[in-house]
C-alpha positions as CSV (number, residue, x, y, z in Angstrom):
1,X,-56.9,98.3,135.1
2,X,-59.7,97.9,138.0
3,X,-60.2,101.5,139.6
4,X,-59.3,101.2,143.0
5,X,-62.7,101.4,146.1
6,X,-61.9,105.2,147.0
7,X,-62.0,106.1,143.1
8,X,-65.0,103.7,142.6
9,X,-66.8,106.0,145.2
10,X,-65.5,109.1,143.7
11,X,-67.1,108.7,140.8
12,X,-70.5,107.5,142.2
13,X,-73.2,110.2,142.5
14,X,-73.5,112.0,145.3
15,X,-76.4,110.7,146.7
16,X,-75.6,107.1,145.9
17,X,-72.4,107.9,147.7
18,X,-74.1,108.0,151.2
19,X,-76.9,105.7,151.4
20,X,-78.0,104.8,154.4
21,X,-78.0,101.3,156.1
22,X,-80.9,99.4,156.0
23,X,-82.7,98.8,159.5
24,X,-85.3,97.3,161.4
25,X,-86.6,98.7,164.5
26,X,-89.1,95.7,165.1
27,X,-85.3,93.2,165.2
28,X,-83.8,95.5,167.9
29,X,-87.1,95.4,170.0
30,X,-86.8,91.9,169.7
31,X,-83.1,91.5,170.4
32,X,-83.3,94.0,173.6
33,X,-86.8,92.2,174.4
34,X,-84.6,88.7,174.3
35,X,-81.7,89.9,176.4
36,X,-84.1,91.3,179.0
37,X,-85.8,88.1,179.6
38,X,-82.5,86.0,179.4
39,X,-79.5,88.3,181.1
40,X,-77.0,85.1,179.7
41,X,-77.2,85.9,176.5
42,X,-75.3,89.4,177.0
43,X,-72.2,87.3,177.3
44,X,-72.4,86.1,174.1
45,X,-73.4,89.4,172.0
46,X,-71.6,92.1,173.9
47,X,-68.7,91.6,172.2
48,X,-70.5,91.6,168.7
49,X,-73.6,94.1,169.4
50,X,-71.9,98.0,170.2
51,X,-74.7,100.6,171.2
52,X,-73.8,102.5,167.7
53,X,-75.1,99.6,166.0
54,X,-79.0,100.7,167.0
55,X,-81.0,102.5,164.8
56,X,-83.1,104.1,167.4
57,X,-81.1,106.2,170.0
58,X,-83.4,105.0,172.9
59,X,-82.7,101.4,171.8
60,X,-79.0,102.2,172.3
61,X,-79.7,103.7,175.5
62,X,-81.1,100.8,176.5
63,X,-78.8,98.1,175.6
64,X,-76.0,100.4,177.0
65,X,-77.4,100.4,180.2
66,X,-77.6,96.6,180.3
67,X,-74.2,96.1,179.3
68,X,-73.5,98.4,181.8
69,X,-75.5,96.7,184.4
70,X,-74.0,93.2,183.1
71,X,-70.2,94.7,184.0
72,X,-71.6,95.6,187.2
73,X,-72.5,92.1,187.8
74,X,-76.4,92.9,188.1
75,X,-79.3,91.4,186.6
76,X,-80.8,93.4,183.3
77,X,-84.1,93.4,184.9
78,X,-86.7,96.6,183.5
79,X,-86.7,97.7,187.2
80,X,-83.2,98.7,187.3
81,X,-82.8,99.8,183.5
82,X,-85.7,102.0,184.3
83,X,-83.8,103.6,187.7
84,X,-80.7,103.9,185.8
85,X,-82.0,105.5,183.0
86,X,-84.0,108.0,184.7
87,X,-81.5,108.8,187.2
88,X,-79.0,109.1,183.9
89,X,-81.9,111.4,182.3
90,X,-82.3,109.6,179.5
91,X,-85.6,109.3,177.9
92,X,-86.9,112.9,178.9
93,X,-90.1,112.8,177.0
94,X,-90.8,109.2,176.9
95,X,-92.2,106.8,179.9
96,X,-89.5,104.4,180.0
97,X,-91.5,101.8,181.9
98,X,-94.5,101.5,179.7
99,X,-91.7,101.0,176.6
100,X,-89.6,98.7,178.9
101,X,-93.2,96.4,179.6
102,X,-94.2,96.4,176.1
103,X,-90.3,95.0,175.2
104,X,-90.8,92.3,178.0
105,X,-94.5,91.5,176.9
């Protein structure tokens, strides 16, 4: 009798039990880079892409403020993430538009 997924992970090591997913930061640079130069594309990934899906927490922040700027009806353009990022507080440390140039670059 095959041992059902739940027992299969039971009896996995610990630490093979929680491995974590592979990423690539330079793919979500490019995929947030792409949907900032071409705003029609959101259509088609938004229901796909979720903010969780990000590796990088400022990636998310980003790509949840276009969406969020998309449902609003306004253009994705750095200008606007930028103003609606700082006024939301996000990136404390970092300078959002030097990040936000190099992604549209």
């Amino acid at each position: 009798m095959k041992p059902s997924q739940k027992e299969a992970n039971e009896n996995q090591p610990e630490n093979e039990a929680h491995t974590e997913l592979p990423y690539d930061v330079n793919a979500e640079q490019n995929f947030l880079s792409h949907l900032l130069r071409d705003n029609a594309c959101v259509d088609f990934v938004c229901e796909q892409v979720r903010p969780e899906y990000f590796y990088e927490p400022q990636h998310a922040q980003i790509y949840r403020t276009i969406l969020g700027l998309h449902q609003k009806g306004k253009a994705a353009t750095p200008l606007l993430i930028k103003e609606q990022i700082k006024k939301d507080r996000l990136f404390e440390n970092e300078d959002i538009e030097k990040y936000l140039a190099t992604l549209t670059t």
